[in-house]
N, C-alpha and C positions, 0 to 999 in steps of 0.2 A: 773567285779564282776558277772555278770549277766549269762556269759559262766561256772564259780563256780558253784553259784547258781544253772543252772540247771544240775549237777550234783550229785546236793545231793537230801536226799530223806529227807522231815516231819517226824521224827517220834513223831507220837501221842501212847498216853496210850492204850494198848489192852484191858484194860478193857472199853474203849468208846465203842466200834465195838462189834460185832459178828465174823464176817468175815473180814480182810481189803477190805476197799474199793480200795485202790492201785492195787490191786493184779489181777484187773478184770476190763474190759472196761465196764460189768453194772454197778461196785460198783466207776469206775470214770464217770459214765455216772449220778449216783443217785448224786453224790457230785458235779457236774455242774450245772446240773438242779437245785439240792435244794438252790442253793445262788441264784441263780438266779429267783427261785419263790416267796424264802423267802422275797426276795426284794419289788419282783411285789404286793405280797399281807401283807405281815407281818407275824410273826410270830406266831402269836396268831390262826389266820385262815390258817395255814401252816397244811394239813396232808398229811398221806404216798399215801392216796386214790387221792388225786390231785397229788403227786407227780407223783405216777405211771401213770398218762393219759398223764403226762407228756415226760416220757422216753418211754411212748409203751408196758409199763411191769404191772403185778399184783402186788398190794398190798402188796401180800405176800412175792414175791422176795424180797423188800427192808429191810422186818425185817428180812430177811438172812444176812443183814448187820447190821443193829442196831435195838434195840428191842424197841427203841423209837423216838419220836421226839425229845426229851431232848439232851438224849445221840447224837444223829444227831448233833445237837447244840451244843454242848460241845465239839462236835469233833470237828467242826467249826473254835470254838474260839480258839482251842488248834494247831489246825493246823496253824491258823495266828498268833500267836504270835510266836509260833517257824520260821515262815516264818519272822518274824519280827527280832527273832531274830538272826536268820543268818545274816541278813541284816547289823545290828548294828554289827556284831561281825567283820563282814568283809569289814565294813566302818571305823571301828576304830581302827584295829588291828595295824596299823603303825603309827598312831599318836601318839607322844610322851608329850606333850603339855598339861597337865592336863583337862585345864579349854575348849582346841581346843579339846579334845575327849569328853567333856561330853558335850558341844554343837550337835557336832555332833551327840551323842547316841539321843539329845533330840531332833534333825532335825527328826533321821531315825522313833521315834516316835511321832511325833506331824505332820509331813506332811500332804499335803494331796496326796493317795494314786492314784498310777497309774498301770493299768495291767501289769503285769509282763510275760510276752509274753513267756516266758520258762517253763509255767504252763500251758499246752495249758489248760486240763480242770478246770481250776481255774482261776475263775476273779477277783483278787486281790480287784480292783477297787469296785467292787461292795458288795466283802467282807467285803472290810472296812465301807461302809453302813450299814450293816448288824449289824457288831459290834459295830458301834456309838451309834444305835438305841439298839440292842439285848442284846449285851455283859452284863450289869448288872442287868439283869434278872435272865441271868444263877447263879451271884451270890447271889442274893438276895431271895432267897429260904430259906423255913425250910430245909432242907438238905443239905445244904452246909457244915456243920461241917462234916458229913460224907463223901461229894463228896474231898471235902480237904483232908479228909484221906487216903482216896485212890488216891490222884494224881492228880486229875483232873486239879487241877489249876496249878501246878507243872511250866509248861513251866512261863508261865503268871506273876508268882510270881520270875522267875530267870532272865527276863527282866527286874522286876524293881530291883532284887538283883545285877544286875550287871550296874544300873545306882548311886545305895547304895553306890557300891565301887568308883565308878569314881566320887562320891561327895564330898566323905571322903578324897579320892587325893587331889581335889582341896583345900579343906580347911575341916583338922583333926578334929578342934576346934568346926564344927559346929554339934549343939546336935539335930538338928530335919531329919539328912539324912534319914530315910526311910518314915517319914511323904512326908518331899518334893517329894524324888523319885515317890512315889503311886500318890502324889496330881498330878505329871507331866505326867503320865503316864494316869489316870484315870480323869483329869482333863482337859486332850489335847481330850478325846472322846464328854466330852462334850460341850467344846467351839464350837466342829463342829458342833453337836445338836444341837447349840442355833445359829450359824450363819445361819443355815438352815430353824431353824422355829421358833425361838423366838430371832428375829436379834435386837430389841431394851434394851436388856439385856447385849450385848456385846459389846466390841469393838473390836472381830475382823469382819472382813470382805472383800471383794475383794482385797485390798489391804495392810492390816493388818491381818496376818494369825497367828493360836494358836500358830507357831514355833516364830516367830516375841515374842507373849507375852512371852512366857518361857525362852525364852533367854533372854531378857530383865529382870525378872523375879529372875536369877541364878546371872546375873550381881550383881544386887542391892544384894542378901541374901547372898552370898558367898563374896564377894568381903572385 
């Protein structure tokens, strides 16, 4: 899968960007560094003025690519989930087994993530950090009904649409399939949160992982 993989390309919304960053070893240079800074410090204290001391470059270059930090983030998050969802689409494509494919779809998003070495400038791994802690931020804004209309979420929202479907296979009858789908998808970010830094709230941990709860989880409601 992985040889697949790196032959396809992300595509994200052009209304995120300015410029692609794809298209240019600065605008894949500003999108390695910023997961990577975002990490070191957080998002909150994340600007273009550190990023650029970062890559060697002005301020200015990087809003040739996005005219924000938001939009930087949004592109982030919309780039991993499509990364995500290639992933799920090309782990379950030959499963025929109902209930053996939507486990699967909820392994490929409940894991915990590892670099994907075909992205040379993207560290998967550390992306996924990023999103545990950032990812509902971006949606938890006054403007998200607008950023929704335009797309933003678009990827995000056809991940858990296509976990919707493979619910409904397994069992037609059940009436809360896109509550569940969202709760597995948005709910596997924050069991890592909480194994991370509020480990007395959970049960998972070293040995008991969010994919372990949600499987568990599908058994008992669908079954």
């Amino acid at each position: 899968m992985q040889d697949i993989l790196s032959n396809i390309i992300i595509n994200v919304n052009e209304k995120l960007y300015v410029k692609n960053p794809e298209t240019s070893e600065l605008g894949k240079k500003i999108i390695e560094k910023s997961i990577i800074l975002i990490d070191e410090i957080g998002f909150e204290n994340f600007t273009f003025k550190k990023l650029g001391e970062q890559i060697g470059s002005n301020e200015s270059s990087i809003y040739r690519y996005f005219e924000s930090k938001h939009k930087l983030m949004l592109y982030l998050c919309s780039w991993y989930w499509g990364w995500i969802e290639y992933r799920m689409v090309f782990a379950t494509n030959n499963i025929q087994n109902p209930m053996e494919k939507l486990k699967k779809a909820i392994t490929i998003v409940t894991e915990k993530i590892v670099d994907d070495s075909s992205t040379i400038h993207i560290n998967e791994a550390i992306l996924n950090k990023i999103i545990i802690t950032e990812f509902t931020k971006t949606l938890l804004t006054k403007e998200v009904d607008q950023e929704n209309k335009e797309g933003f979420f678009l990827v995000y929202k056809r991940v858990i649409n296509r976990i919707i479907e493979m619910i409904i296979e397994v069992n037609p009858t059940y009436c809360f399939a896109k509550s569940l789908a969202s709760s597995i998808v948005e709910g596997a970010l924050h069991q890592h949160f909480l194994m991370n830094h509020l480990k007395t709230i959970t049960n998972c941990n070293e040995t008991i992982s969010p994919t372990d709860f949600y499987s568990d989880l599908i058994d008992k409601t669908l079954k």
